[in-house]
N, C-alpha and C positions, 0 to 999 in steps of 0.2 A: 504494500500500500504506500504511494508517493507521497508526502508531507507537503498539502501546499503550501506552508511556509518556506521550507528550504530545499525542496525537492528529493529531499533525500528517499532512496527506494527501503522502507521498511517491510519487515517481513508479515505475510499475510495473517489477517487478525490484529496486526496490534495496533492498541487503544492508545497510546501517546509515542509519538517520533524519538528514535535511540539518538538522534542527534542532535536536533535543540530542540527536545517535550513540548511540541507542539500538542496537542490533542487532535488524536485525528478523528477519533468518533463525535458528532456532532447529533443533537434531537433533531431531526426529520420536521419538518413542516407540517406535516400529518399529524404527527406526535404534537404538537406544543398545539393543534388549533383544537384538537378531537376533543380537549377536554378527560380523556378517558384516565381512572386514575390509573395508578400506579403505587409501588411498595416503597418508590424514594423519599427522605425524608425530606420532609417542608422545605421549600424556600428558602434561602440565609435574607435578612435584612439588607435593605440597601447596601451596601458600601461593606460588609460585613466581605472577610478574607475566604475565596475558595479551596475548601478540605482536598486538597489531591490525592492525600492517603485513599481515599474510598474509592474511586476506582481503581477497578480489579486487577490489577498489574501485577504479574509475578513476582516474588521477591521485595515491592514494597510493605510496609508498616507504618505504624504513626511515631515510631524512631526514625525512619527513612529520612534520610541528608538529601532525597528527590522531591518531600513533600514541602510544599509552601511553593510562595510566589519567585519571581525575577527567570533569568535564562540558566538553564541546562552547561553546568560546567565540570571540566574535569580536573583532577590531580594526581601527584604521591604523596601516600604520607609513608615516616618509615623512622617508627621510635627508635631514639629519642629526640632526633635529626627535626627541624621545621618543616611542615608542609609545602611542596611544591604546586602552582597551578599551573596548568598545562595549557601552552596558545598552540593554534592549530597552522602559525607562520612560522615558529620558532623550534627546533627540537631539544628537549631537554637533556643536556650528557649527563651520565654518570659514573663514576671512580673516583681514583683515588688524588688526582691532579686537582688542586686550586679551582684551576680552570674552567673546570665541570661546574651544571648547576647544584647538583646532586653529589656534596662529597662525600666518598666512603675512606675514609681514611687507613685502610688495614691492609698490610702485606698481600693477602690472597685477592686483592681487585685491583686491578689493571686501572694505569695511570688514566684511559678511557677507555670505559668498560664496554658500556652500552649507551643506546640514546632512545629516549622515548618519542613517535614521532607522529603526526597526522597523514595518513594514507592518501587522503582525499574523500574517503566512506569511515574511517575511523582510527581511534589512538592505536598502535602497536609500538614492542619496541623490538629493537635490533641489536643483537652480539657485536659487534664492532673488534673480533680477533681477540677476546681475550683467554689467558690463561687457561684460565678456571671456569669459564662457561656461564651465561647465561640462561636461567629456568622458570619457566610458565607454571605454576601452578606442582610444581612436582616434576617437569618434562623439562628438557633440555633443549634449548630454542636456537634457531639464527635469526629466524623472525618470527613474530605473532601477534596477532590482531589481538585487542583485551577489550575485557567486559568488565563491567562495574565488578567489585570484589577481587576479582585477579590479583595471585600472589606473585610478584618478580623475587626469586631468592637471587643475589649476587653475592657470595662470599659469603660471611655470617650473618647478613643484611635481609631482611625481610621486608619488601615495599611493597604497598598495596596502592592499587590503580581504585581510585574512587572518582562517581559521580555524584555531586552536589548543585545544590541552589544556597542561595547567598554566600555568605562569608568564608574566608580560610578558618575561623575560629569553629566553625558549625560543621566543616570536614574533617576538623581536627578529632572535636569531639565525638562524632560517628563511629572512630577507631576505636574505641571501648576500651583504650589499653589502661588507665588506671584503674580503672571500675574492676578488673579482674585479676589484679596484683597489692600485694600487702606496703607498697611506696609507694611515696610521689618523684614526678620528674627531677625535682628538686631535689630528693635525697641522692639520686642518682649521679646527677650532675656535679654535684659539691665531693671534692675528691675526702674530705674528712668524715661524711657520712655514713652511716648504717643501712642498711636494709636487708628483708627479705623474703622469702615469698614460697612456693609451693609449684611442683615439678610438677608440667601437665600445663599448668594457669601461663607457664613460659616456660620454651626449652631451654635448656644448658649452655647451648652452643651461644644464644642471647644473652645468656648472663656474664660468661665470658666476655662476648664481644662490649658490651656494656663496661666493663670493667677497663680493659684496655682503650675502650675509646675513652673515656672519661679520667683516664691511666691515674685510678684508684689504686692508694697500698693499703694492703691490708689481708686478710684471710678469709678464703672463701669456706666453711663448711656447709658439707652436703650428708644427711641422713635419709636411708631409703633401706626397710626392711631389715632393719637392726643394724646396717654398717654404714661404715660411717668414711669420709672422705675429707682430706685438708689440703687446700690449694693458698698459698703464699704469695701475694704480688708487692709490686717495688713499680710505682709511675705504669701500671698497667704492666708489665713486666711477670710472668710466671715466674714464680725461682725455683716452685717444688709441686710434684702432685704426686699423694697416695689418695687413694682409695680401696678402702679396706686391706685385703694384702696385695696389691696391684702398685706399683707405679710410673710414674712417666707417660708414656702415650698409651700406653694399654689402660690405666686407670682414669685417662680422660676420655677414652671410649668408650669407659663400661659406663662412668658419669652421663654421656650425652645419649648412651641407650634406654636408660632408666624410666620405667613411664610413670613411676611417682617419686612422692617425698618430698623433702622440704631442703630448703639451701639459706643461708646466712652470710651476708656478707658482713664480718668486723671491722672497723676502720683500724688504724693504727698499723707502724710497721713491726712485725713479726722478730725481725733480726735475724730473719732467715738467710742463709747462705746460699747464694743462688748454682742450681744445681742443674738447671735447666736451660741450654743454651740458645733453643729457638724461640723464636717472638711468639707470641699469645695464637696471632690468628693460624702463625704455621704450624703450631703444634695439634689445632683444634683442626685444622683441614686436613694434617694428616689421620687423626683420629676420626675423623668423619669418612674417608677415604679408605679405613682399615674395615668399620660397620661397612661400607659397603661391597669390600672385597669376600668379608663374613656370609652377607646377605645371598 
């Protein structure tokens, strides 16, 4: 179905255009003269805002970052990092380079990773040669069209493609990531702070990268079916990892395999001897690299 607003060819059946929410179903002339009732509810008053939630769209709710007024836009967001909004002239780089709009600061992302971009029919993004690969959703890409929700993983980096109406603060909040974690941004950010939270609610491999990007010292413990694990950092820096009777890379694997329990991060430096010679991110890519050679 074509959007007389921007012409774009929508797929058959649907009730509002995927690319500026136009509404394409319209009451019939027949309908609005017939009188004849109906099960919709009353009228809104004059001037009163139209509920978009209520038509039937897939995947909307009265949470939906789609409902309310203004145009149809898109973004990333990708904790703890600020939201990006997406122009359909411009494409958005991302890695590990300055330069990028999107910076991922970490060993395992290419100085330009990937680039998020407008097709001419919709946002995808594109591998740009790096390293370690670009992934859709779980799948390993060079290119991919995306849809509201879509995970981009790059490195220990989890970005989600969102579309919203109004603000970056109303995309932001869409992401639910506080509401499902025992911190705030805040705690996170401040390298003297505390936090912790519950394995499942956030993977490992996040906690990590969280640590080193924010290059926190302090001791990470993790407790999961009675054993228990200690990770040491110095300015984001690993110096030491056991878990249970495991360590080095094999006890950061069994860590990020783990599908419960609870993790603590302590502030403060340990005085730990650093025993561990590679960087945060390349320890954790090899130990995600070992699950998967496992798998």
């Amino acid at each position: 179905m074509k959007c007389p607003k921007c012409q774009y060819e929508n797929e058959h059946g649907a009730l509002v255009c995927n690319l500026c929410g136009e509404l394409l179903v319209k009451p019939s002339a027949e309908s609005e003269s017939s009188g004849a009732k109906t099960t919709e509810s009353p009228p809104s008053p004059a001037g009163a805002p139209i509920e978009m939630e209520k038509v039937a769209v897939p995947g909307w709710s009265k949470a939906s970052p789609l409902a309310g007024g203004g145009p149809l836009r898109y973004g990333l967001t990708c904790f703890p990092l600020d939201p990006v909004v997406l122009d359909r002239e411009h494409p958005v780089g991302i890695g590990r380079s300055k330069n990028n709009e999107m910076v991922l600061p970490v060993g395992m992302v290419s100085r330009r990773h990937a680039e998020v971009f407008f097709d001419g029919d919709a946002f995808a993004v594109r591998d740009l040669g790096s390293s370690n690969g670009t992934f859709v959703n779980g799948e390993k890409v060079e290119t991919e069209s995306l849809s509201d929700g879509d995970e981009i993983r790059i490195g220990p980096y989890n970005l989600t493609f969102k579309a919203f109406r109004g603000d970056l603060d109303q995309m932001a909040d869409s992401s639910g990531v506080e509401k499902t974690q025992n911190f705030t941004q805040r705690q996170i950010m401040e390298k003297s702070s505390t936090f912790s939270g519950s394995i499942g609610e956030m993977r490992m491999d996040e906690v990590f990268q969280l640590i080193e990007f924010n290059r926190k010292t302090g001791t990470l413990e993790v407790e999961s079916g009675g054993k228990r694990g200690v990770f040491p950092f110095r300015e984001g820096q690993i110096l030491d990892a056991r878990f249970h009777k495991s360590t080095g890379e094999v006890s950061v694997a069994r860590v990020l395999s783990l599908p419960s329990g609870t993790f603590f991060f302590r502030a403060g430096d340990s005085g730990q001897e650093q025993k561990i010679e590679q960087g945060t991110s390349q320890l954790v890519l090899n130990a995600m690299r070992r699950l998967d050679e496992m798998k």
